[in-house]
PASEBA-1860 file (N, C-alpha, C; in nm, 3 decimals):
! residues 288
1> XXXXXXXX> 1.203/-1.058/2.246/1.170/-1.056/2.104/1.205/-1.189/2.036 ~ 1.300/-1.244/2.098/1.345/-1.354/2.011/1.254/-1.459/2.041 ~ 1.249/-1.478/2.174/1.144/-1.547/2.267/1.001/-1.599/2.153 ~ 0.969/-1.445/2.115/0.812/-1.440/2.070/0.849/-1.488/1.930 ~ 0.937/-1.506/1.843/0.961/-1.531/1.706/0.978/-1.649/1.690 ~ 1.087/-1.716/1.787/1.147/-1.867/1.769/1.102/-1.954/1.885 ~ 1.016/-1.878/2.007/1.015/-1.992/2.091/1.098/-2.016/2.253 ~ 1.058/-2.034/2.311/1.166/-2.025/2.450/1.313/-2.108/2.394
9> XXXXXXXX> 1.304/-2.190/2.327/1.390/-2.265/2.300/1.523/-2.219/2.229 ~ 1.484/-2.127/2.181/1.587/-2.037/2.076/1.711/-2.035/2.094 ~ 1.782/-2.058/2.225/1.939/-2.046/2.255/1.921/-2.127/2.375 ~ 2.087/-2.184/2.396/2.108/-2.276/2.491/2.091/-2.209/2.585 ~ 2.154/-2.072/2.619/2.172/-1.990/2.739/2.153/-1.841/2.676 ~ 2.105/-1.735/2.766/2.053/-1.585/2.740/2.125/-1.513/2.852 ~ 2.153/-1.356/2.800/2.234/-1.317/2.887/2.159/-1.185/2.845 ~ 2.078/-1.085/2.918/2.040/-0.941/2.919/2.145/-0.866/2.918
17> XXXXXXXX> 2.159/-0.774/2.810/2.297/-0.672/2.794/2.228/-0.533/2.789 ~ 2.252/-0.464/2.804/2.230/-0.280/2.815/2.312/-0.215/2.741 ~ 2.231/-0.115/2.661/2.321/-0.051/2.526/2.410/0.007/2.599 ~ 2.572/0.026/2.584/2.643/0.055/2.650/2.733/-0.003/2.777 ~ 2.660/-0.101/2.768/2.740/-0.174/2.903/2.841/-0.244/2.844 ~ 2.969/-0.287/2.917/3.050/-0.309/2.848/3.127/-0.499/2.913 ~ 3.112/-0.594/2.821/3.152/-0.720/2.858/3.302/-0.729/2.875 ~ 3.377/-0.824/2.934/3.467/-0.823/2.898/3.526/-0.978/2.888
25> XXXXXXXX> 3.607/-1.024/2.787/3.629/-1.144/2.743/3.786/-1.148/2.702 ~ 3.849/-1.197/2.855/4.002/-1.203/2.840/4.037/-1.049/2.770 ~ 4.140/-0.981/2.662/4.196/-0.862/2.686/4.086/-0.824/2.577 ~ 3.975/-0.886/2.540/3.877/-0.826/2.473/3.744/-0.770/2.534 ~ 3.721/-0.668/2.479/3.569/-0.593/2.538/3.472/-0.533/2.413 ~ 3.354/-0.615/2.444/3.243/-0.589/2.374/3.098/-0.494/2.406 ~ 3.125/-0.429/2.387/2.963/-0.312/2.397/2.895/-0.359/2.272 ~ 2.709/-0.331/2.277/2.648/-0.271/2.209/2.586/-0.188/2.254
33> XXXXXXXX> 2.490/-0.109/2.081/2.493/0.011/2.075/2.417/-0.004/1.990 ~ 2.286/0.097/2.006/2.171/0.148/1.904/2.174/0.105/1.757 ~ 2.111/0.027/1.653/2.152/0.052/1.540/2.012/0.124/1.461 ~ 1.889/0.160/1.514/1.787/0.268/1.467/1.722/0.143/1.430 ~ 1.752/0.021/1.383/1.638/-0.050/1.302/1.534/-0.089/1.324 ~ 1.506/-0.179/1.456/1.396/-0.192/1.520/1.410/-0.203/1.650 ~ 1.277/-0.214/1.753/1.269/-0.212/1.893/1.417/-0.355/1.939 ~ 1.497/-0.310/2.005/1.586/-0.333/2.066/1.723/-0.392/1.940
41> XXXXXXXX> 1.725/-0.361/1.844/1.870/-0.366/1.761/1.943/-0.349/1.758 ~ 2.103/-0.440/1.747/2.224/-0.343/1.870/2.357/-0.365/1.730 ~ 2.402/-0.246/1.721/2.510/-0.254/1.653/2.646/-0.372/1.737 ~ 2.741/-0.394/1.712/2.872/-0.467/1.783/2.957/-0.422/1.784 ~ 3.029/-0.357/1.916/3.175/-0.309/1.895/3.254/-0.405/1.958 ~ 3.337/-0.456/1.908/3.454/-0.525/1.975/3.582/-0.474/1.995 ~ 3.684/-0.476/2.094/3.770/-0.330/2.110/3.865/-0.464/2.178 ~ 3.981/-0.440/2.138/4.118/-0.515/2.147/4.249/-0.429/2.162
49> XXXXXXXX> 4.289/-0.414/2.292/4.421/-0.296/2.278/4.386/-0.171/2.194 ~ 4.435/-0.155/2.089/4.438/-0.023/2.051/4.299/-0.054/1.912 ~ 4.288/-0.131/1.882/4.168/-0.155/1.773/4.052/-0.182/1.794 ~ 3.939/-0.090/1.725/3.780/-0.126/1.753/3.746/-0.149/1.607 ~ 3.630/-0.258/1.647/3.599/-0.287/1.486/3.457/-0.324/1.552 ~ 3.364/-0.256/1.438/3.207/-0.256/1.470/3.125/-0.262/1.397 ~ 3.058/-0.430/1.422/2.950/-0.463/1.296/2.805/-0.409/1.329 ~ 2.795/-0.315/1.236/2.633/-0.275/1.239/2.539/-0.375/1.252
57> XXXXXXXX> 2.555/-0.429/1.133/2.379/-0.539/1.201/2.325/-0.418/1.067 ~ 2.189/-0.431/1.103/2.095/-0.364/0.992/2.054/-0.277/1.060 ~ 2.069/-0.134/0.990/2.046/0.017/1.055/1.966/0.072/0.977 ~ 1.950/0.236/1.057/1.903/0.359/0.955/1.931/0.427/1.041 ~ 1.981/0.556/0.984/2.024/0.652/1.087/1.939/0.779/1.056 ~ 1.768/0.766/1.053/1.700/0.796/1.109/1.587/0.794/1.202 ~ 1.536/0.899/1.286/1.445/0.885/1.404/1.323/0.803/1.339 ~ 1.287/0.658/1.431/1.186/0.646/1.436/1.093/0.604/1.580
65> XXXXXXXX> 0.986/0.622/1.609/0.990/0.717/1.730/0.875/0.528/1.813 ~ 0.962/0.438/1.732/0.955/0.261/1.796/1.087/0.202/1.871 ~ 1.171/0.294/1.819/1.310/0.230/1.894/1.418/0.324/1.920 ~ 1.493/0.288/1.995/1.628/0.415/2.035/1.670/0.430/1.873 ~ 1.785/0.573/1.872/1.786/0.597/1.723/1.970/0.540/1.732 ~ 1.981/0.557/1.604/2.137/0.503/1.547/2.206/0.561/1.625 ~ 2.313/0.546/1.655/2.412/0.567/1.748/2.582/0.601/1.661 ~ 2.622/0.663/1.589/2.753/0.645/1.557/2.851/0.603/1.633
73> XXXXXXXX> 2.934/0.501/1.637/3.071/0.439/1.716/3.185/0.483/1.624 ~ 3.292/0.569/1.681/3.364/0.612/1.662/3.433/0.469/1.640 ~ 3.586/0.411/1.547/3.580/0.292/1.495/3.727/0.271/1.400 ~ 3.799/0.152/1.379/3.898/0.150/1.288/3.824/0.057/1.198 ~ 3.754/-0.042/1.230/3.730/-0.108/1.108/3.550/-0.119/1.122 ~ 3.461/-0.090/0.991/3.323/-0.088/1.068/3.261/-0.187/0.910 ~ 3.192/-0.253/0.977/3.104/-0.365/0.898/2.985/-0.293/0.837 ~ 2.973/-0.286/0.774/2.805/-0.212/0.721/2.707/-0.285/0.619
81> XXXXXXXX> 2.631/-0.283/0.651/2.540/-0.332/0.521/2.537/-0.233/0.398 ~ 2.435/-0.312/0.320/2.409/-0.208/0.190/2.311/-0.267/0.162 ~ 2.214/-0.298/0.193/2.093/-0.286/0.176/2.051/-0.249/0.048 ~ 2.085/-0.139/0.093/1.986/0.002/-0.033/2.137/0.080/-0.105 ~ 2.216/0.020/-0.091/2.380/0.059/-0.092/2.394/0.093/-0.292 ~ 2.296/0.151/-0.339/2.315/0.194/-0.474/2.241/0.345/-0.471 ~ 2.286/0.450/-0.564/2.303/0.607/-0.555/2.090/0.610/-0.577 ~ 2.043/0.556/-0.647/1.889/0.579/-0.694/1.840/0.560/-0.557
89> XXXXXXXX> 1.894/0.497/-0.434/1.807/0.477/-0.330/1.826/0.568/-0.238 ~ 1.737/0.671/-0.248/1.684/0.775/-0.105/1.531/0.807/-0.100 ~ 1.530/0.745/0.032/1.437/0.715/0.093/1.332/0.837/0.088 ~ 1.413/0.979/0.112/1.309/1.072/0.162/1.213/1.060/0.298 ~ 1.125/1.114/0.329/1.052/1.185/0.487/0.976/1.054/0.445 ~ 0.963/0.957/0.537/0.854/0.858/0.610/0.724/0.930/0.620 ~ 0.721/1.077/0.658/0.590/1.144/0.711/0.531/1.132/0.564 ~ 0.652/1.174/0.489/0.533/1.198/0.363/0.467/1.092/0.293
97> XXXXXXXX> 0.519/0.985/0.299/0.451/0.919/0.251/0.353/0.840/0.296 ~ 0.291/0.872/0.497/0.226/0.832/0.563/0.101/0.965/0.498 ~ 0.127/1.074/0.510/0.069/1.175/0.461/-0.040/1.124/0.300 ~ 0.058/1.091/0.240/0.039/1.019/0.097/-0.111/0.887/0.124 ~ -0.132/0.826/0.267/-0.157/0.696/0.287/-0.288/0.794/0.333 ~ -0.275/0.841/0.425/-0.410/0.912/0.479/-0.492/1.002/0.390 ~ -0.415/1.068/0.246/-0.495/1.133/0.173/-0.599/1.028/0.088 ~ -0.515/0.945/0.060/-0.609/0.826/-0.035/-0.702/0.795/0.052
105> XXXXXXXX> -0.686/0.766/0.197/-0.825/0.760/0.294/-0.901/0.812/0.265 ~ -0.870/0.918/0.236/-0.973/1.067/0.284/-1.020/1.071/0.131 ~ -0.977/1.030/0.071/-1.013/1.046/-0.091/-1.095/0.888/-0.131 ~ -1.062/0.805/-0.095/-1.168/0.715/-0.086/-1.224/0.655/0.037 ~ -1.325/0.667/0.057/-1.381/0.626/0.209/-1.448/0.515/0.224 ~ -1.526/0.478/0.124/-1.579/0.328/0.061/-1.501/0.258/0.061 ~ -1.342/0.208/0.034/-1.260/0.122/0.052/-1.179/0.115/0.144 ~ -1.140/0.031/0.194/-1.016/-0.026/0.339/-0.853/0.000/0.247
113> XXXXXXXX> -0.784/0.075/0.332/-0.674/0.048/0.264/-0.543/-0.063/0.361 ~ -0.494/-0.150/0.261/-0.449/-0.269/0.317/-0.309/-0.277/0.370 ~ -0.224/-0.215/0.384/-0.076/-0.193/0.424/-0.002/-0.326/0.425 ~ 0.059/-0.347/0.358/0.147/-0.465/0.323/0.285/-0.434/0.400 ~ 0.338/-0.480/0.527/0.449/-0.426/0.640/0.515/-0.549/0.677 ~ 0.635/-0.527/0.691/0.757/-0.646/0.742/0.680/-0.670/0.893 ~ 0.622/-0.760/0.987/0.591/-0.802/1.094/0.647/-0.735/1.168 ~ 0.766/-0.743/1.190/0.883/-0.666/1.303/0.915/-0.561/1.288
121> XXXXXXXX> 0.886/-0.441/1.344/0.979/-0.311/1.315/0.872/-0.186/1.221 ~ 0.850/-0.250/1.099/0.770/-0.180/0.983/0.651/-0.125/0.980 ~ 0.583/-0.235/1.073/0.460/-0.231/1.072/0.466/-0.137/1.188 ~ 0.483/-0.138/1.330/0.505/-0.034/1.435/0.510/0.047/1.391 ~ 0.616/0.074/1.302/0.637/0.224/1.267/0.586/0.294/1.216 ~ 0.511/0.196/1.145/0.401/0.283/1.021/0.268/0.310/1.133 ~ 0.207/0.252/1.208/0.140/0.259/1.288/0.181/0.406/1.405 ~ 0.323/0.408/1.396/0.318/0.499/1.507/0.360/0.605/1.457
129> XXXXXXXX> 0.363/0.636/1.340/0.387/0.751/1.236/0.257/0.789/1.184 ~ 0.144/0.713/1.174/-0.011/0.722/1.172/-0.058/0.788/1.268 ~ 0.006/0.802/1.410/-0.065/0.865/1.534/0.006/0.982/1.473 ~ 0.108/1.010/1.460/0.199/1.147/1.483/0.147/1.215/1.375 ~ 0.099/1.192/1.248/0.002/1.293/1.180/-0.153/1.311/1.183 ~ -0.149/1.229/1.338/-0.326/1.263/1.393/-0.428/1.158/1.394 ~ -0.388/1.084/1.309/-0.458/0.971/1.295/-0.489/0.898/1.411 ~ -0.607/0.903/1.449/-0.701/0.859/1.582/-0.734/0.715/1.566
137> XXXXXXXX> -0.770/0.680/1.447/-0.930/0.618/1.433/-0.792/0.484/1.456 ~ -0.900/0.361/1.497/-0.839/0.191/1.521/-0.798/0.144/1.399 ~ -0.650/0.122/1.420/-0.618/0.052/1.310/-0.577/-0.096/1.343 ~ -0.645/-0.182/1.222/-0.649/-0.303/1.174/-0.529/-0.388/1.186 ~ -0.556/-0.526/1.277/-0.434/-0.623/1.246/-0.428/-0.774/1.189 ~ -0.359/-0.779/1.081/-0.363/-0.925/1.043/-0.326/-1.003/1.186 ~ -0.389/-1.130/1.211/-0.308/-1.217/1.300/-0.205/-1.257/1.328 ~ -0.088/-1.245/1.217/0.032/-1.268/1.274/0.109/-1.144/1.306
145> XXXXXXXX> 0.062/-1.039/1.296/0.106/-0.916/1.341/0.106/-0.873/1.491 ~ -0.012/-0.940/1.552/-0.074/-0.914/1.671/-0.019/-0.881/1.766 ~ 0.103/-1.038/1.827/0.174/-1.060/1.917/0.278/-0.927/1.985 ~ 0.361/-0.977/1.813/0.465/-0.870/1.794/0.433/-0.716/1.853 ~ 0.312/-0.705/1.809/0.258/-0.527/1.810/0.227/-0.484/1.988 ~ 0.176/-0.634/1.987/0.108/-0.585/2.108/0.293/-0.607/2.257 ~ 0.353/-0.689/2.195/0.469/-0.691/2.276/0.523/-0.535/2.264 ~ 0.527/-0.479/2.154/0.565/-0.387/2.157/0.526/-0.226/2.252
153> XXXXXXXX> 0.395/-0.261/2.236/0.332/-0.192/2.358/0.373/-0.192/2.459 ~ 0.389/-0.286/2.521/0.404/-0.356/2.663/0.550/-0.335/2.714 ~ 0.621/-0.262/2.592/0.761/-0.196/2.608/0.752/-0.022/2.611 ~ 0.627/0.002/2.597/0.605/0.158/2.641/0.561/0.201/2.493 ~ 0.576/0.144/2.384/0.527/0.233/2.272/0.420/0.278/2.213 ~ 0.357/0.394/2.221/0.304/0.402/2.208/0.155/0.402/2.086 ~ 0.082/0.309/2.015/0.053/0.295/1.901/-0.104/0.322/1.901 ~ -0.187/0.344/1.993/-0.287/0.414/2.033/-0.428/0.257/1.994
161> XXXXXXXX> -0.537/0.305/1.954/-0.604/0.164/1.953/-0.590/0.091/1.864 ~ -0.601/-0.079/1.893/-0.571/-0.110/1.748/-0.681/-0.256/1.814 ~ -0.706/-0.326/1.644/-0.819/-0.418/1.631/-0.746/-0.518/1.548 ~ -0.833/-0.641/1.588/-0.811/-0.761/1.546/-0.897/-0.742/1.363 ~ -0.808/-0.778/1.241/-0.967/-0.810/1.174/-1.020/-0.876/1.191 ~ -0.978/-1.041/1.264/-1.051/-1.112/1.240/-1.229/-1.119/1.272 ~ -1.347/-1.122/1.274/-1.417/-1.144/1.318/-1.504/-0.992/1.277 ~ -1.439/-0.936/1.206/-1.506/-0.830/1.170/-1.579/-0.813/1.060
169> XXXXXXXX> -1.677/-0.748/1.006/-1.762/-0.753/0.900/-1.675/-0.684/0.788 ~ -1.751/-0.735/0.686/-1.648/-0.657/0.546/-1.703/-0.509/0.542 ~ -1.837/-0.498/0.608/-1.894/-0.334/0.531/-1.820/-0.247/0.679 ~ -1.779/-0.323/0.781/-1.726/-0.209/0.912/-1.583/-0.207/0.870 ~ -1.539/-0.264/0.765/-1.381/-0.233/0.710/-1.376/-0.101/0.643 ~ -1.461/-0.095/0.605/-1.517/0.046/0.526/-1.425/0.153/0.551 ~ -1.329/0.229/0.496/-1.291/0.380/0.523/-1.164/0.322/0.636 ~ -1.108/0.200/0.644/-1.041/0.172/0.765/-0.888/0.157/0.714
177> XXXXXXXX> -0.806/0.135/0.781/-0.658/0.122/0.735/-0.597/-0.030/0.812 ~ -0.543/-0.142/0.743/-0.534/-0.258/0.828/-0.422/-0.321/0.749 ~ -0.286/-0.362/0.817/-0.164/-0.376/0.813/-0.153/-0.519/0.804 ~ -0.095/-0.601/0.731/-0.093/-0.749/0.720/0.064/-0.763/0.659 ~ 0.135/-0.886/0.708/0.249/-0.910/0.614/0.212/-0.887/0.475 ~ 0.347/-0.858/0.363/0.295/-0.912/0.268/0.286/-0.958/0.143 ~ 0.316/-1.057/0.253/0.237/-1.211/0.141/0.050/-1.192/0.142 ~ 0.049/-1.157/0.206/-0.111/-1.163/0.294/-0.176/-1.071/0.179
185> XXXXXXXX> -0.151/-0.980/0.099/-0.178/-0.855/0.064/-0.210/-0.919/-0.090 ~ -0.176/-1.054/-0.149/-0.212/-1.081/-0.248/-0.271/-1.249/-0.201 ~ -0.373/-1.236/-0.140/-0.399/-1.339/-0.083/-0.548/-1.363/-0.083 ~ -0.612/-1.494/-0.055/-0.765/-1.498/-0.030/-0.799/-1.413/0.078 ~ -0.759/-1.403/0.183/-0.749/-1.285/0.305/-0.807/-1.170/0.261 ~ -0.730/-1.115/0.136/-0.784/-0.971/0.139/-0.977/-0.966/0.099 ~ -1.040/-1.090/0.082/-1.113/-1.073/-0.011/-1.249/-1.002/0.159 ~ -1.188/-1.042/0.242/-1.271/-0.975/0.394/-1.286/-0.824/0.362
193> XXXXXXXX> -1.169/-0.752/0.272/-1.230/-0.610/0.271/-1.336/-0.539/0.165 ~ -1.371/-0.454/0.184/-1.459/-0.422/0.037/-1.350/-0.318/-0.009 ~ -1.339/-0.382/-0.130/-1.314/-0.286/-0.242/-1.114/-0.253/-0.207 ~ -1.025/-0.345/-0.160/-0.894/-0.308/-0.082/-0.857/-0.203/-0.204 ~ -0.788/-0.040/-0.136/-0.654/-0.056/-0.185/-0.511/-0.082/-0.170 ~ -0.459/-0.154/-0.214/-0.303/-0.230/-0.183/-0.202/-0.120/-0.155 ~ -0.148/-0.136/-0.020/-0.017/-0.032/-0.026/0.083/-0.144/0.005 ~ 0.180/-0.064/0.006/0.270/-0.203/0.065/0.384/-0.068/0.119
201> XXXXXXXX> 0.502/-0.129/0.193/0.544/0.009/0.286/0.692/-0.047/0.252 ~ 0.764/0.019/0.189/0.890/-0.063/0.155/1.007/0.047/0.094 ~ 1.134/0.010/0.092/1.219/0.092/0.029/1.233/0.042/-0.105 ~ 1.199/-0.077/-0.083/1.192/-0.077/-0.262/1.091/-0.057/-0.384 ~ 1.004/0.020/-0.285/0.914/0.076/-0.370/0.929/0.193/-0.403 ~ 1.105/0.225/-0.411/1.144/0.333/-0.496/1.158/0.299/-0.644 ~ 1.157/0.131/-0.630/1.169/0.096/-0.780/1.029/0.076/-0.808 ~ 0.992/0.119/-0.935/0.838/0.121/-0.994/0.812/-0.002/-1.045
209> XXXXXXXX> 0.946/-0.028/-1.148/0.892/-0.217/-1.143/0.878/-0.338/-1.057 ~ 0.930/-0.264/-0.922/0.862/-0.372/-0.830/0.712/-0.351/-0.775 ~ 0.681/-0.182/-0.763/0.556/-0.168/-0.737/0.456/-0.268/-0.840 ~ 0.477/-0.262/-0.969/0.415/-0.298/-1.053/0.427/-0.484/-1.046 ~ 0.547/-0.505/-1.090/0.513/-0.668/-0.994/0.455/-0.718/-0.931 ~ 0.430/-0.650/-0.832/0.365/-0.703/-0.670/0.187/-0.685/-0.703 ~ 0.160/-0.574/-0.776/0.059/-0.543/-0.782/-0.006/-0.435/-0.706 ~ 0.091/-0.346/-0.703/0.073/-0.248/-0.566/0.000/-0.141/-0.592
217> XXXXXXXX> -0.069/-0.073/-0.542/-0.144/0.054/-0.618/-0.101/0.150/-0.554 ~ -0.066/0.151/-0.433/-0.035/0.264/-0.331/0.111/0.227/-0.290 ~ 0.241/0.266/-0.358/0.364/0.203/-0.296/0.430/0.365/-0.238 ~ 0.459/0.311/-0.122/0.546/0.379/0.015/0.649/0.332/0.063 ~ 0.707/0.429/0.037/0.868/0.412/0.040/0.926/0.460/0.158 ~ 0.892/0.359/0.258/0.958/0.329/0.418/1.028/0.214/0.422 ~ 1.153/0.256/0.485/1.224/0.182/0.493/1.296/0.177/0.639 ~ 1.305/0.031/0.688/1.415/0.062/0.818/1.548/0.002/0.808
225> XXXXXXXX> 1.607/0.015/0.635/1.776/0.025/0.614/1.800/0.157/0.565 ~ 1.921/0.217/0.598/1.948/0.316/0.558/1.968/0.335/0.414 ~ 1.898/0.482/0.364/1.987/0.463/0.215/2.091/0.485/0.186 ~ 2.107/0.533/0.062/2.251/0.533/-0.020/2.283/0.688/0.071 ~ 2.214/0.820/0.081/2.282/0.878/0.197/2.328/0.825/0.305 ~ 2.276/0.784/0.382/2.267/0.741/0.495/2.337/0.635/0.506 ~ 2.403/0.547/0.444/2.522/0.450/0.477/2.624/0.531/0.415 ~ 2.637/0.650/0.325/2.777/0.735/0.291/2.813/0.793/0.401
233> XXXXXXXX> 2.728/0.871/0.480/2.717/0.960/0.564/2.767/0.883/0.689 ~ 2.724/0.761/0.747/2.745/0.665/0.867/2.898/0.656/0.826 ~ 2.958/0.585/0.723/3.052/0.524/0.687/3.195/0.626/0.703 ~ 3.160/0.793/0.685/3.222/0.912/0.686/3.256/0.909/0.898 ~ 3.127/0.907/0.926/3.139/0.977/1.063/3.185/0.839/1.135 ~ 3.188/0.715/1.122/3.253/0.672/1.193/3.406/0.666/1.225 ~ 3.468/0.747/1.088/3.608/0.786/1.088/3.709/0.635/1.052 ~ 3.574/0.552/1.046/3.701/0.449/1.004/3.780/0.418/0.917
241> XXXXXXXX> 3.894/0.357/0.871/3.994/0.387/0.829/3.981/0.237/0.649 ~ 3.899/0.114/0.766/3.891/0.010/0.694/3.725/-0.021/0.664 ~ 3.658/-0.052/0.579/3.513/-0.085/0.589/3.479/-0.229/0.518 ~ 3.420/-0.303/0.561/3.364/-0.408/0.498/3.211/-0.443/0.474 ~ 3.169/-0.475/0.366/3.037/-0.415/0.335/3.004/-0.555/0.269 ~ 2.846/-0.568/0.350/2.780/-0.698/0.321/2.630/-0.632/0.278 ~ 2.567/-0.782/0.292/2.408/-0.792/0.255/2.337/-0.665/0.160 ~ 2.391/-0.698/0.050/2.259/-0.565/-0.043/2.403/-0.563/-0.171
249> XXXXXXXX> 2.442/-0.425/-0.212/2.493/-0.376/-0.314/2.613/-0.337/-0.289 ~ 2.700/-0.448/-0.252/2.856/-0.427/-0.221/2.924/-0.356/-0.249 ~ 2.903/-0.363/-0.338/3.000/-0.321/-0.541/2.980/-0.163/-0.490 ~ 2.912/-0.151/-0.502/2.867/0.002/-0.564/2.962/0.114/-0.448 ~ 2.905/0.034/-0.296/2.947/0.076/-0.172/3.109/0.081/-0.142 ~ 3.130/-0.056/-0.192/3.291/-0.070/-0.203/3.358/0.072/-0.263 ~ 3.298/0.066/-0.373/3.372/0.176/-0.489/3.371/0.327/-0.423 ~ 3.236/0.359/-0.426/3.239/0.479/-0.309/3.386/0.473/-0.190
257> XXXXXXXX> 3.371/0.388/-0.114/3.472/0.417/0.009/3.591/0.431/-0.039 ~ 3.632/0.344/-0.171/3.769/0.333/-0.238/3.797/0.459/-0.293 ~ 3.666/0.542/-0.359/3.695/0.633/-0.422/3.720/0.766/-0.307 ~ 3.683/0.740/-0.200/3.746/0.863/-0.057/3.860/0.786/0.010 ~ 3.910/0.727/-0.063/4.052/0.700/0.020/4.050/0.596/0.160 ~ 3.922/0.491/0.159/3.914/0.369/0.271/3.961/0.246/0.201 ~ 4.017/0.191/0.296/4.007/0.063/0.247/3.873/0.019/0.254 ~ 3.853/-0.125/0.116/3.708/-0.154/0.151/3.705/-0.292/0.038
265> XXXXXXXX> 3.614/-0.339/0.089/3.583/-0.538/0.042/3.486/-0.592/0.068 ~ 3.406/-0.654/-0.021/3.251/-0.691/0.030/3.336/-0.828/0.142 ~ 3.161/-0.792/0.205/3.201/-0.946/0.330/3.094/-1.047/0.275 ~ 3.062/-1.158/0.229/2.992/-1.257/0.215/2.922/-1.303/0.354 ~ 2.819/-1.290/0.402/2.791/-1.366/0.531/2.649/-1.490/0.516 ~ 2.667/-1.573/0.498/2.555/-1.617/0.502/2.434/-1.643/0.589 ~ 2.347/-1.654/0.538/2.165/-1.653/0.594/2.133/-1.522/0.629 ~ 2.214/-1.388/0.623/2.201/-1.252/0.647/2.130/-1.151/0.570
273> XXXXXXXX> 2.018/-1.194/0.618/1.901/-1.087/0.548/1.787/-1.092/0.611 ~ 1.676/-1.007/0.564/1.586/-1.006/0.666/1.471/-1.020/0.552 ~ 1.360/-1.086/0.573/1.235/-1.136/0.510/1.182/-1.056/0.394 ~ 1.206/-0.924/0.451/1.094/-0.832/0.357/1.204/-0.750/0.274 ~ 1.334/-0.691/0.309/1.392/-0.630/0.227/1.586/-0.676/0.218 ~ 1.560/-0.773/0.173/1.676/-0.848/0.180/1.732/-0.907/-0.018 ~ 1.619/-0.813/-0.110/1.654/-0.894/-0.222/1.717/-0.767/-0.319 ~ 1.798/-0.824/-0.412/1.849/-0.716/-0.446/1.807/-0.696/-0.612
281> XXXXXXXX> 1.865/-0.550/-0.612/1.808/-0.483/-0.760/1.896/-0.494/-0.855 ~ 1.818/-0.503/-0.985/1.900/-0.514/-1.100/1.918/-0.374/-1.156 ~ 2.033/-0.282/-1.200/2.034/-0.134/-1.280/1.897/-0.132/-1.366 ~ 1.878/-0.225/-1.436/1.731/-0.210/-1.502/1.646/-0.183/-1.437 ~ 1.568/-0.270/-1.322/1.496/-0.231/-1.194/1.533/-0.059/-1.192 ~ 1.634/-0.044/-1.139/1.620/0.058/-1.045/1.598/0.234/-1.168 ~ 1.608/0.170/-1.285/1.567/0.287/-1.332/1.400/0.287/-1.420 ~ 1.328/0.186/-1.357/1.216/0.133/-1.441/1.139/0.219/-1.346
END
């Protein structure tokens, strides 16, 4: 994966690890372990004498049926993101709002609808959550999607047929569904479809003033960070004692753990975020 993003060049030296296998480095030992986010994402446990401390990385600790699912590590000190780490963010069923994507199909058939998806991870999923409520028919790929999708295949997943747009006519877009980053989604690009409607597939299209920003007509609220359940709930079952909480809504997360009796402190990390859902909300936002 890294290979296909950055290039053979990407690291001096590569070392293949297996979820669960366990390194060992002088009286230290390092496993990873599932973190649900995308095809091969590994949480970090590092374990020293009597102390384990384990940085998530970017999770969700629900099934999505592109990558192994979250894994809880039992833990004294555990790193977590917060992402979505404020109480307004729950995600709710992925199905439904794939459900939501196929009715507007079926309700307009004259127009292509355009799926605006993070390259890595998002787009798969939405694609392979499209088969699981039946959805047969070939779905559409921007070009820089291609690689990724099709690597993903080639790891067993299953995403059933899928098409290039390029080279395709605007009137055979007709009634079709076709996934592009997106930037792409407010772009000269779209003008290949007749008549687009704009979805875009995001957790922060729980906030309405970002739907409305972007220009979104169809916003779906998929996400592959956990929400505000789902990092309370992780943060509980790992039993840890200490938590440190980065990338997204510190504050909010901090206070929670403080208020059940953890220790807890945002971590600052820099360049730690990911392209598509890495920006954060203002209280205004999130109640607009």
């Amino acid at each position: 994966m890294m290979r296909l993003r950055y290039g053979d060049d990407f690291a001096g030296s590569t070392q293949a690890v297996r979820y669960g296998e366990e390194i060992r480095l002088g009286d230290v030992t390092v496993k990873f372990h599932p973190a649900g986010h995308v095809l091969g994402s590994a949480q970090i446990a590092v374990s020293c004498k009597d102390t384990c401390i384990v940085a998530s990385g970017d999770y969700k600790d629900v099934i999505d049926p592109t990558c192994a699912p979250f894994e809880v590590v039992p833990c004294d000190v555990f790193i977590t993101e917060a992402t979505f780490g404020l109480p307004v963010f729950r995600h709710g069923n992925a199905a439904d709002e794939v459900k939501k994507l196929l009715a507007s199909v079926a309700l307009f058939p004259e127009r292509a609808h355009l799926v605006g998806a993070y390259s890595l991870g998002k787009a798969q999923r939405v694609i392979a959550l499209l088969r699981e409520q039946g959805y047969d028919a070939p779905i559409y790929l921007h070009g820089a999607m291609e690689e990724i999708t099709h690597y993903y295949q080639s790891r067993g997943v299953a995403l059933g047929e899928l098409r290039a747009v390029k080279g395709m006519k605007k009137a055979d877009l007709a009634g079709t569904i076709a996934l592009a980053p997106p930037s792409a989604t407010s772009d000269i690009w779209t003008r290949r479809f007749p008549d687009p409607v704009t979805a875009f597939a995001s957790g922060w299209m729980r906030v309405r003033a970002r739907a409305r920003q972007r220009g979104v007509e169809l916003p779906l609220v998929i996400s592959d960070h956990a929400d505000w359940d789902g990092l309370t709930a992780t943060i509980a079952a790992t039993g840890a004692g200490e938590v440190w909480v980065t990338h997204g809504q510190e504050d909010a997360l901090v206070h929670w753990c403080k208020a059940h009796g953890l220790a807890a402190r945002p971590l600052d990390l820099v360049g730690y975020g990911d392209e598509e859902e890495s920006e954060a909300v203002t209280a205004n936002e999130a109640e607009a």
